[in-house]
MDAnalysis code that builds the backbone (N, CA, C; Angstrom):
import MDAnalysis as mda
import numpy as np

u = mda.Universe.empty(357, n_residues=119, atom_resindex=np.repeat(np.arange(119), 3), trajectory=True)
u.add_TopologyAttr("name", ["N", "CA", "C"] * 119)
u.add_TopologyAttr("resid", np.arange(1, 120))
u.add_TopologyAttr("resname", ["UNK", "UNK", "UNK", "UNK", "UNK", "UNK", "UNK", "UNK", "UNK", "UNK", "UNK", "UNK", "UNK", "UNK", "UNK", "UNK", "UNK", "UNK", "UNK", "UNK", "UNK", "UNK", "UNK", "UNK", "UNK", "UNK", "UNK", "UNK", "UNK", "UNK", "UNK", "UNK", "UNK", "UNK", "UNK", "UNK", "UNK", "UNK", "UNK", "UNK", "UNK", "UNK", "UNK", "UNK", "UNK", "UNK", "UNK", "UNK", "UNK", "UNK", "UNK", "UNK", "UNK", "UNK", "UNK", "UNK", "UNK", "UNK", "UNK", "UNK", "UNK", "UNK", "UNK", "UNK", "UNK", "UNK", "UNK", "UNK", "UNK", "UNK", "UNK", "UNK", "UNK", "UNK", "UNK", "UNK", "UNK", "UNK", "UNK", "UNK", "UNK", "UNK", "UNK", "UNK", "UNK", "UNK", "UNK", "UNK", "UNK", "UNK", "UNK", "UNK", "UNK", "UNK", "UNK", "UNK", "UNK", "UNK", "UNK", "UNK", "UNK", "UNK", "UNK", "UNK", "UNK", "UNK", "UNK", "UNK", "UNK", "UNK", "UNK", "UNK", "UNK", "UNK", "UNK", "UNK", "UNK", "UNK", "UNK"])
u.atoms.positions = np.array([
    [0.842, -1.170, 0.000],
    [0.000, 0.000, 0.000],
    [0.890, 1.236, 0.000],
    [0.442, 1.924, -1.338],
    [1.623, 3.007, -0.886],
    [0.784, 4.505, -0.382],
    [1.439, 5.759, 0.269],
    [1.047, 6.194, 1.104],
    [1.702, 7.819, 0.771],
    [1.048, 9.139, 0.892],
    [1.531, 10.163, 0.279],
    [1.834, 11.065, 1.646],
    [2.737, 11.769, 1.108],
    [3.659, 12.438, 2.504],
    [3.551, 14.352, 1.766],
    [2.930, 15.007, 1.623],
    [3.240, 16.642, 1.181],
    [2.793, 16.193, 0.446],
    [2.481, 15.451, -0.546],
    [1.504, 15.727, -1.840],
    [2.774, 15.176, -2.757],
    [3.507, 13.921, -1.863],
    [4.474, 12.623, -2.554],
    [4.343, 12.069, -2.435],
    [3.848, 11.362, -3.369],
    [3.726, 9.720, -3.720],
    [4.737, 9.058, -3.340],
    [4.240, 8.145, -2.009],
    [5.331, 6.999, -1.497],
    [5.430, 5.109, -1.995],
    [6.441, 5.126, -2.482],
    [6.152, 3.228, -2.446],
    [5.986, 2.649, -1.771],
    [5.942, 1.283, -1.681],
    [5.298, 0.321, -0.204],
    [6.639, 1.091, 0.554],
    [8.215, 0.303, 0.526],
    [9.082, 0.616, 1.033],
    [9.123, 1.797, 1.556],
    [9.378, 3.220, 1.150],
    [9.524, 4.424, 1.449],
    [7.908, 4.601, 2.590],
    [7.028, 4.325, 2.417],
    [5.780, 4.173, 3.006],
    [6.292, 3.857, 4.450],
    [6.548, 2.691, 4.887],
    [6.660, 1.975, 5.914],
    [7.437, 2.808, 6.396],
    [8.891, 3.477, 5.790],
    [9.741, 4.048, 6.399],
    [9.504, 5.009, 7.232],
    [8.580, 5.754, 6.203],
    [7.770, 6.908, 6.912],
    [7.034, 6.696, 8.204],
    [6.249, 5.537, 8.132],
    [5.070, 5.120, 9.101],
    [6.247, 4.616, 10.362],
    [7.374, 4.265, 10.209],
    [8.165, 3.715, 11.416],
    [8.625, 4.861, 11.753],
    [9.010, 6.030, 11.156],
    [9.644, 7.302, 11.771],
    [8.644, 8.167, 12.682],
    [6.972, 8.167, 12.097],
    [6.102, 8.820, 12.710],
    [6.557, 8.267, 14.166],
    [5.943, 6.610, 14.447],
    [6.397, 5.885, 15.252],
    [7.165, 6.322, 16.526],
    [8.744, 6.065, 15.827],
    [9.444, 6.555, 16.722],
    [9.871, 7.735, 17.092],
    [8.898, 8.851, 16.696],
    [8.698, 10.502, 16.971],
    [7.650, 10.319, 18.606],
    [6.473, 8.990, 18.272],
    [5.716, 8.968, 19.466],
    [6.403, 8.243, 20.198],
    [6.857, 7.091, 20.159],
    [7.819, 6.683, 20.855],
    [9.474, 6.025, 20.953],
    [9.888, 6.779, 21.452],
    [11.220, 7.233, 20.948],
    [12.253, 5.939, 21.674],
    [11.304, 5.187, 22.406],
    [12.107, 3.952, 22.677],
    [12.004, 2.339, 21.785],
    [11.350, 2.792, 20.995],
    [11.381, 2.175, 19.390],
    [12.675, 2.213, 18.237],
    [13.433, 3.785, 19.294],
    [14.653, 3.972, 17.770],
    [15.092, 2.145, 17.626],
    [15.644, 1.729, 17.996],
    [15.976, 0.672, 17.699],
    [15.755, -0.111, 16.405],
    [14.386, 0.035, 16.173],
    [13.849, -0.283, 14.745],
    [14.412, 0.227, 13.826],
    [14.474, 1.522, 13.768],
    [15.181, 2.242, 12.688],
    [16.701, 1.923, 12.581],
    [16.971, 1.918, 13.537],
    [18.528, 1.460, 13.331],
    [18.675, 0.777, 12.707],
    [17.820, -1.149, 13.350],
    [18.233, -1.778, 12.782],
    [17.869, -2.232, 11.531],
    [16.962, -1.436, 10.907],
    [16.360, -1.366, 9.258],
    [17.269, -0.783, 8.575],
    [18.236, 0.726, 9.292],
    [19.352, 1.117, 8.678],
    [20.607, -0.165, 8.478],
    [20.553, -0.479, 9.061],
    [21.959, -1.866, 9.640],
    [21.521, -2.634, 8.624],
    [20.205, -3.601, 8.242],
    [20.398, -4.262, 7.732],
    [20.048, -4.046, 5.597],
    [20.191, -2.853, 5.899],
    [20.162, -2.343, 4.646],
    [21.465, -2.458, 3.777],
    [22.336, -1.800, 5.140],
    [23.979, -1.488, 5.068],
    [24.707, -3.024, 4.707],
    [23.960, -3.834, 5.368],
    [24.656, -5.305, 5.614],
    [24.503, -5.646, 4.479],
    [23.103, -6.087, 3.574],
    [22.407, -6.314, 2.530],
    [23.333, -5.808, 1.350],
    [23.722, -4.323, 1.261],
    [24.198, -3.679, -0.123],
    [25.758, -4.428, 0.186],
    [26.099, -4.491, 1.159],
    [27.465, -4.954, 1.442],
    [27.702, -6.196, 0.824],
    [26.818, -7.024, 0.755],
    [27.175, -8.744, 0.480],
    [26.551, -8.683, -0.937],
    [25.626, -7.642, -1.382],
    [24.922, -7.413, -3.102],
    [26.752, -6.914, -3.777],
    [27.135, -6.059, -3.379],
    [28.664, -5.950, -3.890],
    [29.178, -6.616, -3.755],
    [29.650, -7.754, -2.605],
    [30.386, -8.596, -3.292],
    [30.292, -9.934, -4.136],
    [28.693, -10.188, -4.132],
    [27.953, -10.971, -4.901],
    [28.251, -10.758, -6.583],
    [28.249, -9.176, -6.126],
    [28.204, -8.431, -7.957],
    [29.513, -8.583, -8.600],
    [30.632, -8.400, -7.243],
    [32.078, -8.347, -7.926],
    [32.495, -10.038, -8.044],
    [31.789, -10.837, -7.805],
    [31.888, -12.226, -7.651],
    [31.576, -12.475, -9.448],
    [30.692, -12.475, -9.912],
    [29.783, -12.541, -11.155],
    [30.996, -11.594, -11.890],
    [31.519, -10.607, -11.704],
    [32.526, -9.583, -12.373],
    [33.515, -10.570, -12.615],
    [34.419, -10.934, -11.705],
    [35.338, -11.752, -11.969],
    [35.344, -13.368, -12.414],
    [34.122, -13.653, -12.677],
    [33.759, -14.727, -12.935],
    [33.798, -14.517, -14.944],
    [33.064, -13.493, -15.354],
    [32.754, -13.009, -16.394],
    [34.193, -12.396, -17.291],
    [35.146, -12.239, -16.194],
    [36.038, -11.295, -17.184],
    [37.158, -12.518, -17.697],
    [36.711, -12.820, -18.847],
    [37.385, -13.713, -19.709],
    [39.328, -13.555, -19.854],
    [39.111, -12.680, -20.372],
    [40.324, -11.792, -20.938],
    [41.528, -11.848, -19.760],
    [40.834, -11.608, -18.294],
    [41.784, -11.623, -17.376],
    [42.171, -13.278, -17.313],
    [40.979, -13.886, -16.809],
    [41.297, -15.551, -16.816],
    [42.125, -15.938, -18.097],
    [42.477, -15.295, -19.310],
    [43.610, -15.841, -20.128],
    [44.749, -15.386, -19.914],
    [44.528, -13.968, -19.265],
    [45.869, -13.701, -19.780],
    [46.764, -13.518, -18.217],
    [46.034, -14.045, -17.183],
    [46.672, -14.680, -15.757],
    [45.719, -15.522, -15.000],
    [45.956, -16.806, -15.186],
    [45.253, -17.202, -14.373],
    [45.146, -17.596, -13.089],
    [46.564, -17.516, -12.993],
    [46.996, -17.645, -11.503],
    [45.940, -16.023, -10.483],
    [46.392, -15.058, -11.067],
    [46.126, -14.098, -10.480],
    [44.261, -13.585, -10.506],
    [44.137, -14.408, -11.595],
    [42.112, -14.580, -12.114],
    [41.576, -15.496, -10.688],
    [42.448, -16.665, -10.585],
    [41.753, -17.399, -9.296],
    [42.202, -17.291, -8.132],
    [42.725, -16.314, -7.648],
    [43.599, -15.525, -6.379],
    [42.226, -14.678, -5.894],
    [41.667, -13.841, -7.470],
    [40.618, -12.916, -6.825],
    [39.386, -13.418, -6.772],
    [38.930, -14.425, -7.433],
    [37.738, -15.229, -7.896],
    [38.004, -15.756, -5.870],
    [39.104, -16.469, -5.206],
    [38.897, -16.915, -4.082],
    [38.895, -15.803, -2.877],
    [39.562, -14.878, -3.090],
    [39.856, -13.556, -2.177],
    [37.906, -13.599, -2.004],
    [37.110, -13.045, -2.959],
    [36.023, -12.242, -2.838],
    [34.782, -13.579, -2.513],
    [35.087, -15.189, -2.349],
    [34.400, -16.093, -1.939],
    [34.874, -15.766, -0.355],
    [35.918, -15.663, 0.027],
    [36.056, -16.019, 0.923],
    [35.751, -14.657, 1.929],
    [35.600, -13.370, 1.054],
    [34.938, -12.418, 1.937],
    [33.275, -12.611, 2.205],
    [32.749, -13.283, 0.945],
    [31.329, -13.793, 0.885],
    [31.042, -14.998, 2.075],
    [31.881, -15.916, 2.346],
    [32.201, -16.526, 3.600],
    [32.491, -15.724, 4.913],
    [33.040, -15.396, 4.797],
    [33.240, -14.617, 6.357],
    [32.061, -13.787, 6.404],
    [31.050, -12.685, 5.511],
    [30.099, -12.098, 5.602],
    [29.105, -12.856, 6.230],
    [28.779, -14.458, 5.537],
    [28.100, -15.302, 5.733],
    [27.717, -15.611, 7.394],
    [29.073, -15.905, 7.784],
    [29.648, -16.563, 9.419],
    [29.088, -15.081, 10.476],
    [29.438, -14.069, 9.973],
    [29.269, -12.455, 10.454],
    [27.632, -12.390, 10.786],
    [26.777, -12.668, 9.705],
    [25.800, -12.319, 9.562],
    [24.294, -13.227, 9.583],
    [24.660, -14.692, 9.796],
    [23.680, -15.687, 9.512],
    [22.517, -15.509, 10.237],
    [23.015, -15.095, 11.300],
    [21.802, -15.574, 12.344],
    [20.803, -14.163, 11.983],
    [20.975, -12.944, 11.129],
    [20.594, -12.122, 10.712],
    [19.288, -11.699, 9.805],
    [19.734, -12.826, 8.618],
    [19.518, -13.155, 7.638],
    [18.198, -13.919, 7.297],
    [17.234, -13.240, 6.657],
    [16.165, -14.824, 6.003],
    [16.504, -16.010, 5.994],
    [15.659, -17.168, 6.012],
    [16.046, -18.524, 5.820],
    [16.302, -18.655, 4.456],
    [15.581, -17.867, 3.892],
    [16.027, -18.347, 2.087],
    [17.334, -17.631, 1.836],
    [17.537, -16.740, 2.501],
    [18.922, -16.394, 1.708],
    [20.066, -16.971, 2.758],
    [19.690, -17.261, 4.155],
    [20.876, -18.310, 4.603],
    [20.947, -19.685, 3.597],
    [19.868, -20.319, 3.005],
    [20.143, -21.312, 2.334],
    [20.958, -21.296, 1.353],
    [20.700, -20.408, -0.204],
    [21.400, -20.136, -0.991],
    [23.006, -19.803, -0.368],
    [23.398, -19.182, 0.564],
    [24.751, -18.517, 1.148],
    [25.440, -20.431, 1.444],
    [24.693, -20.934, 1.810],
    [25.323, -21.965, 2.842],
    [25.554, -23.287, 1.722],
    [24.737, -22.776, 0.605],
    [25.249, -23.982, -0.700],
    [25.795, -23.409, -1.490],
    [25.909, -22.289, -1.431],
    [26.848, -21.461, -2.655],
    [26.314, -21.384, -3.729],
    [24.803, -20.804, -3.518],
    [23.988, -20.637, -4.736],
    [24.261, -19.091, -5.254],
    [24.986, -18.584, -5.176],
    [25.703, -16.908, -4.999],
    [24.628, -16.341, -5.970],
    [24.375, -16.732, -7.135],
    [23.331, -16.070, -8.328],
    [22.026, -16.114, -7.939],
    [21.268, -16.859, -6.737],
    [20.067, -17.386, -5.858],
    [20.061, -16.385, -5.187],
    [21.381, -16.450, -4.557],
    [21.558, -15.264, -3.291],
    [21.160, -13.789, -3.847],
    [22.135, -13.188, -4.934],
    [21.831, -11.879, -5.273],
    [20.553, -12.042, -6.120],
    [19.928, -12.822, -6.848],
    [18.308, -12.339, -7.396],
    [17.271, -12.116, -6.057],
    [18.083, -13.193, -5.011],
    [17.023, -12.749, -3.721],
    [16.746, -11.582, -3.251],
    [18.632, -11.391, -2.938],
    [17.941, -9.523, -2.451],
    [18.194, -8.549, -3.275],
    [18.175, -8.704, -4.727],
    [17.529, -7.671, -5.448],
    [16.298, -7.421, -5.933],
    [15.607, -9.034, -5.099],
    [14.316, -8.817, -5.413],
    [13.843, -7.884, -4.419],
    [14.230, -8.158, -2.944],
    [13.960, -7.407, -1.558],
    [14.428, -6.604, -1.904],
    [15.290, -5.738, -2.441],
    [15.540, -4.401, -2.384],
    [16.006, -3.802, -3.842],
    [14.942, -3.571, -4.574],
    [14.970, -3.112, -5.985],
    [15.806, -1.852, -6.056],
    [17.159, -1.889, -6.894],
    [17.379, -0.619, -7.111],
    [16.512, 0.948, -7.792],
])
């Protein structure tokens, strides 16, 4: 349901945001919410980048010929930050996107939360 603020048209998302800020204007021992909607926004774009630079280095042909030593140095560097994000953040996380993370469905993972959070 989306919801108008001054005579602006809000989306569902931006909507809610609004409706949680009224919120914690009445009660202000709610900030917490907001925080942690900020936090897990922050967390979210954090692991969508390295999801994205995962698919980058997967894709760049040209490098995988012309070093490959140094093509699968970064191809493992940016799994293994996607791992440690994983370990950081599980208990955080949806069940569907702990699943995809925990089988290494990485392309599962980022259509998930670009579905949850449309650029």
């Amino acid at each position: 349901m989306a919801a108008a603020l001054g005579g602006l048209r809000l989306g569902n998302h931006e909507s809610k945001f609004v409706g949680r800020a009224a919120i914690l204007r009445e009660n202000p021992k709610r900030a917490t919410s907001l925080s942690s909607l900020t936090l897990t926004h922050t967390m979210t774009d954090e692991l969508i980048k390295l999801l994205r630079q995962r698919l980058a280095i997967i894709a760049d042909h040209s490098w995988r010929d012309r070093d490959a030593n140094s093509h699968l140095d970064a191809l493992k560097d940016v799994s293994e930050k996607i791992s440690q994000w994983t370990l950081t953040h599980r208990s955080e996380v949806d069940a569907q996107l702990r699943h995809y993370l925990a089988n290494s469905s990485f392309d599962k993972a980022l259509a998930h939360l670009e579905n949850q959070n449309p650029a």
